[in-house]
C-alpha positions in Angstrom: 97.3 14.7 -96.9 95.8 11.0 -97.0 92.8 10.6 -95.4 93.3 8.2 -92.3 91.5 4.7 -93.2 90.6 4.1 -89.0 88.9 7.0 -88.6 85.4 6.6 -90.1 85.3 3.3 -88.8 85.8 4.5 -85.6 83.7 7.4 -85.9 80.5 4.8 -87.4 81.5 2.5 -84.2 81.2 5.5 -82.2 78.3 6.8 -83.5 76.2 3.4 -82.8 77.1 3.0 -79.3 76.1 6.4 -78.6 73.2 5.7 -80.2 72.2 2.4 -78.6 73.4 4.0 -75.2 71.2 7.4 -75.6 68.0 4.9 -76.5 68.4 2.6 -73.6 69.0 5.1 -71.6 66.0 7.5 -72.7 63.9 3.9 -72.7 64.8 2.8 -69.5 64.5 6.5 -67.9 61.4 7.2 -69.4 60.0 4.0 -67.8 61.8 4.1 -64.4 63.5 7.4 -63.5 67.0 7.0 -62.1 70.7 7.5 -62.3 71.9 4.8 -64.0 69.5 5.1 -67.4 70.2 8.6 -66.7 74.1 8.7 -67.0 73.9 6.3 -70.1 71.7 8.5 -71.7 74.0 11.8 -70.8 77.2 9.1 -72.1 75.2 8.2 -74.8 74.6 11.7 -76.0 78.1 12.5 -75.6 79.4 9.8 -77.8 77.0 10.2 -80.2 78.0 14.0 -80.5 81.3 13.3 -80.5 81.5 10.5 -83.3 79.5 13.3 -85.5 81.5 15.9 -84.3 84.9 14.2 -85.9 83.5 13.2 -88.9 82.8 16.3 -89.9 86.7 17.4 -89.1 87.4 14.8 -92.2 85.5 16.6 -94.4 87.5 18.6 -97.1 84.7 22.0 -97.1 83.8 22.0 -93.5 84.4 25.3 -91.8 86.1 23.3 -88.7 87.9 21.0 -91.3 91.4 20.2 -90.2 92.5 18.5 -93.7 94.2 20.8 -95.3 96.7 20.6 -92.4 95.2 24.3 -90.7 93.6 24.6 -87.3 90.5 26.5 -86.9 90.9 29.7 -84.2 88.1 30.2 -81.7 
């Protein structure tokens, strides 16, 4: 199966707003506690996770890989 060209660009898009959200969120709530630095931080981290998380479903050798057309049972 042909490996989907939009994917790791959306996955390396991902993966830098989750990163810029989870530091200025960390920043900001390590300067002035409170829920909005807070919940982009959280966002942040699950974006970031996420973005990682998929990319490694693209990978032929990955125990969670989903390439060869098989779905992992948990």
């Amino acid at each position: 199966m042909p490996r989907p060209l939009a994917a790791p660009a959306i996955n390396v898009l991902a993966a830098i707003l989750g990163g810029v959200m989870l530091g200025w969120g960390l920043g900001r709530f390590a300067h002035r506690p409170a829920v909005v630095p807070g919940v982009f931080a959280v966002f942040g981290l699950i974006l970031l996770w996420w973005a990682l998380s998929d990319r490694r479903k693209l990978e032929r050798d990955a125990p969670e890989s989903e390439v060869g057309g098989g779905h992992t049972i948990e």
